[in-house]
C-alpha positions in Angstrom: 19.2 12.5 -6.8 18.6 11.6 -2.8 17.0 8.9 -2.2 13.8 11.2 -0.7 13.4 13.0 -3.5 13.4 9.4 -5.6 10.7 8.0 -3.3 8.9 10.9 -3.3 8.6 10.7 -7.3 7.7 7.1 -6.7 5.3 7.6 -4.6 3.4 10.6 -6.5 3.2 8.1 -9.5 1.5 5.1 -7.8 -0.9 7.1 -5.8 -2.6 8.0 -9.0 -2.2 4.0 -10.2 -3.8 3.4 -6.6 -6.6 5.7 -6.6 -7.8 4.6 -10.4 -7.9 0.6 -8.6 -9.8 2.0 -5.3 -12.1 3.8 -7.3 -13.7 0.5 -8.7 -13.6 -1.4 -5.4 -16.8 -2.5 -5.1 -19.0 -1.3 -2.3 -21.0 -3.6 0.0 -18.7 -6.8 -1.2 -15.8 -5.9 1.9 -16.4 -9.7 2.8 -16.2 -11.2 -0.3 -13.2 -13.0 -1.4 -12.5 -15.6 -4.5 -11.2 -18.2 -2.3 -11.3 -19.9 1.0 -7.4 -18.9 1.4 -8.0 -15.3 0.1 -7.9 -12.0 2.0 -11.0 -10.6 2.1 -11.9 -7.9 -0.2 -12.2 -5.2 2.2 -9.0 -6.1 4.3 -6.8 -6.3 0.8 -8.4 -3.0 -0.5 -7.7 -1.2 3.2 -4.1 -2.5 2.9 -4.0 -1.2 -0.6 -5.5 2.2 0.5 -3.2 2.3 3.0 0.3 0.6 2.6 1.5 4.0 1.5 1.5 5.5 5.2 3.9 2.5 6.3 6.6 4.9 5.4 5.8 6.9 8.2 6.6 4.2 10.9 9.7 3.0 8.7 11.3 6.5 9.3 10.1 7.8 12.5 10.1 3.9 14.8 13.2 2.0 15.0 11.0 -1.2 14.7 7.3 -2.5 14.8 6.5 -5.5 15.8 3.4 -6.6 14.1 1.8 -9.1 16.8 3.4 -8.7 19.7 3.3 -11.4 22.3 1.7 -8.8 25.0 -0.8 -7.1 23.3 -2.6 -6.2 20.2 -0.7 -5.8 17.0 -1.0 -3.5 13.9 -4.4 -2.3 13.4 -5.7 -2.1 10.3 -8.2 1.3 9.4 -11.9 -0.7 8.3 -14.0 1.6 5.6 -17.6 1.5 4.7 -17.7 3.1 1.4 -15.4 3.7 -1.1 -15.1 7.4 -0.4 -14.0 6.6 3.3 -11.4 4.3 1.3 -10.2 7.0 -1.0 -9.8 9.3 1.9 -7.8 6.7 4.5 -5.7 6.3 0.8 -4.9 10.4 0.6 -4.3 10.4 4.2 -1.9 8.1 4.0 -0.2 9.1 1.6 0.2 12.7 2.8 1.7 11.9 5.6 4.6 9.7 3.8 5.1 12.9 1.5 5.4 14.9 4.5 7.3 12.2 6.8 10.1 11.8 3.1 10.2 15.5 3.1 10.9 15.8 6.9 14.2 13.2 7.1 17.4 12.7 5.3 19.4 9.9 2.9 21.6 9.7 5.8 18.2 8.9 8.2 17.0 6.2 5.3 21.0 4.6 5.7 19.9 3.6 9.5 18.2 0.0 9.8 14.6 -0.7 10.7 13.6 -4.0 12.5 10.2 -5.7 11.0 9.1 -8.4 13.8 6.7 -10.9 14.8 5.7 -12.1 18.1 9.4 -10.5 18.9 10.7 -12.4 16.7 12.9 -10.0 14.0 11.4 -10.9 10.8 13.9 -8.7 8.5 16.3 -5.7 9.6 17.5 -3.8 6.7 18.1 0.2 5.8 14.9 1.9 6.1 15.3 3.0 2.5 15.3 -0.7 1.5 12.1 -2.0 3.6 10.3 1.8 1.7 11.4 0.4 -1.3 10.6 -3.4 -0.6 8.3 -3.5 2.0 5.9 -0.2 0.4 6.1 0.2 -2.6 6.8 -3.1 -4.2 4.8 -4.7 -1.8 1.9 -2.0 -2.6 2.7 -2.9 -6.6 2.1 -6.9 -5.5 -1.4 -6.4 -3.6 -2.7 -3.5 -6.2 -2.0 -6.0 -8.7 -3.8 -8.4 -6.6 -6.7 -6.2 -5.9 -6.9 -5.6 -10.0 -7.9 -9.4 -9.9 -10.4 -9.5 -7.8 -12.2 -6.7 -9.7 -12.6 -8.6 -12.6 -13.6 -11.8 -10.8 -16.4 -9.5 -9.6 -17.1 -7.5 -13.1 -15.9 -4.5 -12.1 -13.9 -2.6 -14.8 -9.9 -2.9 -14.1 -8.2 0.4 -15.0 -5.2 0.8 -17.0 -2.2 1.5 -14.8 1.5 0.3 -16.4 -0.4 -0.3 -19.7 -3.8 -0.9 -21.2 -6.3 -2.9 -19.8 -8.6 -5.3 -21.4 -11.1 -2.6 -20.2 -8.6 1.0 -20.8 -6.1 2.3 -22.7 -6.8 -0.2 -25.8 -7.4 2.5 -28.1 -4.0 4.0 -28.0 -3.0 1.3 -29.6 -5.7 0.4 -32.1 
């Protein structure tokens, strides 16, 4: 199997994970967060939404630099409801289908520089940062996200197995 065709498959099955998680985000709470040191709500459920699309710069840059010293950094997309953050979370992921479909194995082989302030922060294969720096990453902060719905009552959806709210009566 080439590694495009693997991420691909990967991809296709956590957007569905990711779109049952944004779908409970609660709206008019974007500020709210459980703890002084917490991201808020909105930002975590934007990066959530959107992490996906990072594979577009992984294959087409040869680097980003996240803050650089003269300038402003990554922008994150902001949302006001939660259909504005389903749709920045199809969006994204479309174009990382499309940007997989439109490279090779022999493209993802190539490194890919992640820096800060110009600093390199980690230079690996751009088929190791998809894999780390997407979708496990995305598997850390969906997890994440699934917290802070139940610290705020919202249902929390069944994605690798039941939750206390889904998928219980499979096994009842």
């Amino acid at each position: 199997m080439k590694l495009t065709e693997l991420f691909i498959a990967d991809l296709e099955r956590d957007a569905e994970a990711t779109r049952h998680v944004l779908e409970r985000v609660p709206e008019g709470r974007n500020d709210w967060k459980p703890h002084e040191k917490s991201m808020e709500l909105g930002h975590l459920a934007v990066l959530v939404g959107t992490m996906v699309g990072w594979v577009e710069f992984m294959v087409n840059t040869d680097e980003l630099d996240i803050a650089p010293k003269d300038g402003p950094g990554y922008q994150q997309p902001t949302f006001e409801s939660r259909a504005q953050l389903l749709q920045l979370h199809e969006e994204a992921y479309q174009r990382a289908i499309a940007t997989l479909k439109n490279t090779t194995d022999a493209h993802l082989e190539k490194p890919w520089k992640f820096m800060a302030r110009g600093h390199v922060i980690n230079e690996l294969s751009r088929h190791v940062n998809i894999r780390d720096g997407v979708i496990n990453h995305l598997a850390h902060h969906r997890g994440q996200l699934t917290v802070y719905l139940r610290l705020l009552s919202a249902s929390v959806p069944a994605i690798y197995g039941p939750s206390a709210d889904e998928g219980k009566e499979m096994f009842a």
